[in-house]
N, C-alpha and C positions, 0 to 999 in steps of 0.2 A: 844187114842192119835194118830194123823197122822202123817205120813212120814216125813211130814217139820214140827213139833213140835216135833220131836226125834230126827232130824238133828237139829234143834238149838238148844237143850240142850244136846246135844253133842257136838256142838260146845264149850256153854259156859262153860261146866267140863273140855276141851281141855285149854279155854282160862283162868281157873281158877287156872289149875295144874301149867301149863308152865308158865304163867304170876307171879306164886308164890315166895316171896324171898328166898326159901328153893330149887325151882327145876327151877329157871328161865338160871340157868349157867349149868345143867348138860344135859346131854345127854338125858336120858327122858323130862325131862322141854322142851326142844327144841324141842324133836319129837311130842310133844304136842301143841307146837304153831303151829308146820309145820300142823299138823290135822288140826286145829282150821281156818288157811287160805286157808286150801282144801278143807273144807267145805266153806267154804265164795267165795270161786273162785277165791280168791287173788293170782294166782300161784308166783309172782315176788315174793313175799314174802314169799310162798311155801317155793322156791328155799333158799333163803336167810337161813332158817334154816335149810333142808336139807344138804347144801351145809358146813354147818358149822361141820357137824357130820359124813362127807362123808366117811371119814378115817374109822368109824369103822365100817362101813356094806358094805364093798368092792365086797363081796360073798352072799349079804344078795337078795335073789330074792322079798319080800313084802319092802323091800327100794328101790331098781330098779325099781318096777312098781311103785311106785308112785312120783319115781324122774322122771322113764320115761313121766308119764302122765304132769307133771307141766310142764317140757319142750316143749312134742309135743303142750301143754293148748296156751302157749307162742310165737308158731309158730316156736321153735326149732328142725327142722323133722331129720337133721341128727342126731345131738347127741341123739336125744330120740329114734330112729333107731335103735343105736347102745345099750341103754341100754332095750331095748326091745328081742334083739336078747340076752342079755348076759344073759336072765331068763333061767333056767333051771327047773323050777315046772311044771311040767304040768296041775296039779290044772290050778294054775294061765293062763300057755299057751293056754286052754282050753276055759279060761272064755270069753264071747265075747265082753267084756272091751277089753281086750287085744289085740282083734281080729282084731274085729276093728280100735282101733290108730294104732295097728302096719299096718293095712291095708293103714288107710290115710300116714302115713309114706313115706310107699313105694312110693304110686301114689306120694305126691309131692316132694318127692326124686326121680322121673323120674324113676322110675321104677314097674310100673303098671302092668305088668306081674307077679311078685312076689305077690303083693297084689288077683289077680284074682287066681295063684295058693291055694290062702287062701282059698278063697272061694270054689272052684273045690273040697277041702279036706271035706268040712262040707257037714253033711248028712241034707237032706231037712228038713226044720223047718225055722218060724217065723224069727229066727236070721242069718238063711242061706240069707231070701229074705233082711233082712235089711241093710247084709253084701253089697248084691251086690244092693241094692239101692244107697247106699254109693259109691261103686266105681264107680255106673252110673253118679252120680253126680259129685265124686271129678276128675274124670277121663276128665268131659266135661268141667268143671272149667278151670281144667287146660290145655286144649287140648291136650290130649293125648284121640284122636278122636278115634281109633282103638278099645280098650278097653273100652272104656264109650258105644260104637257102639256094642259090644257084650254080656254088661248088660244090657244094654237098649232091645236090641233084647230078650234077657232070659225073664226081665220082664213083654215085650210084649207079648209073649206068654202064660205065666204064668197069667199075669191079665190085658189083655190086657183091654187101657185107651186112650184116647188123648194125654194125658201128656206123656206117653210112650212112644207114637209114636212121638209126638214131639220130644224129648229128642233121639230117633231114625234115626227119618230123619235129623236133624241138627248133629248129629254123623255123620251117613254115608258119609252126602256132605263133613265133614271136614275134612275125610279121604279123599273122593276123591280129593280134594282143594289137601291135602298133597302130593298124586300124583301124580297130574299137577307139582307141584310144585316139585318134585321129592324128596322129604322127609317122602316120604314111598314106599314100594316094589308094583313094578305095580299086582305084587304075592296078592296082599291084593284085587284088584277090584274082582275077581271071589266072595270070602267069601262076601265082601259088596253087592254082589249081589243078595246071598243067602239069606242073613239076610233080603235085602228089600223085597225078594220074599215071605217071612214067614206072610208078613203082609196083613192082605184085607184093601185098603186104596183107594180113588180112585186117590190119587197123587201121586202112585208107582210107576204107567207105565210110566209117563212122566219122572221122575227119574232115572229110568232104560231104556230109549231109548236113552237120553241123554249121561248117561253112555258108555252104547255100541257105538252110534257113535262114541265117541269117541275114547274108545277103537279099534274099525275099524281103525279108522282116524292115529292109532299110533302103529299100529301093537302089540297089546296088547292082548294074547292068554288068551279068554273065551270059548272055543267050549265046554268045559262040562258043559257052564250055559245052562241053558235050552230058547230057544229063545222067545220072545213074540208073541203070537197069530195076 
């Protein structure tokens, strides 16, 4: 039997118990339904039974993660933030379920720093690269150019692709944009510059001469980048 043929008859012993006249009003009957639309992906409806039983798993960390996941599933990043952070198992804090949403969390609760710190902690492995795939992506989504610009760069060196580099050079300039624009530290063109230096590309140089004029141009201290040939 495969993985979605044990996930639906999981479901439907979920939707057999809770949906029962004997367990449809108690606390288990309910935590059974809440499964039975966690597996379906129904999370509104998740919620809706969760949300009825909350009272009694205040302290409960496997109720938290999966009240946490229904809300982030929902686009609720603060509150699911918060019950993300209130786990204390490290089982659970371990798992890269966890890792992860609490990572998307962060980024689009504007703080993409905290999520990268996540990553920094994992020892290299498959779910290390996927962590920071992740925040390449949700980092560029959301323009939070800086950070999407520093996994993007990791996974260009790591396995470097086109797409990498895409996702690289459309980072860098939107830092740099940011800096025109003075909503990032002029402190940040040096690193943007290192990070395009890491790359063999042949639309690097023109990117980085650009850069430095106009760093010239605004008195913008690079002397420890290394100049172009």
């Amino acid at each position: 039997m495969g993985s979605r043929e044990l996930l639906r008859t999981a479901q439907q012993y979920f939707q057999l118990v809770g949906g029962s006249a004997s367990e449809c009003d108690t606390i288990p009957g309910r935590q059974c339904m809440a499964s039975c639309f966690f597996l379906m992906g129904q999370f509104q409806d998740v919620l809706v039974y969760l949300s009825s039983v909350k009272t009694y798993f205040y302290n409960d960390d496997a109720f938290n993660f999966n009240f946490a996941q229904a809300k982030a599933s929902l686009g609720h990043f603060k509150e699911a933030e918060e019950y993300f952070l209130s786990i204390s198992s490290e089982r659970i804090k371990n798992d890269y379920i966890f890792l992860s949403w609490l990572a998307r969390c962060h980024i689009m609760n504007q703080k993409p720093s905290l999520a990268w710190d996540l990553y920094m902690k994992m020892e290299t492995s498959q779910e290390s690269f996927s962590l920071l795939t992740l925040i390449a992506n949700d980092c560029y989504r959301t323009g939070q150019f800086y950070f999407a610009a520093k996994a993007f760069d990791v996974l260009d060196r790591i396995e470097g692709s086109q797409e990498y580099w895409e996702g690289k050079r459309g980072a860098c300039i939107g830092v740099f944009q940011a800096i025109i624009a003075q909503r990032e530290s002029r402190d940040t063109l040096k690193e943007v510059l290192r990070m395009l230096r890491n790359t063999v590309n042949p639309q690097v140089d023109y990117i980085i001469r650009i850069m430095i004029r106009w760093a010239k141009a605004n008195v913008v201290q690079i002397e420890d980048v290394e100049p172009l040939e």
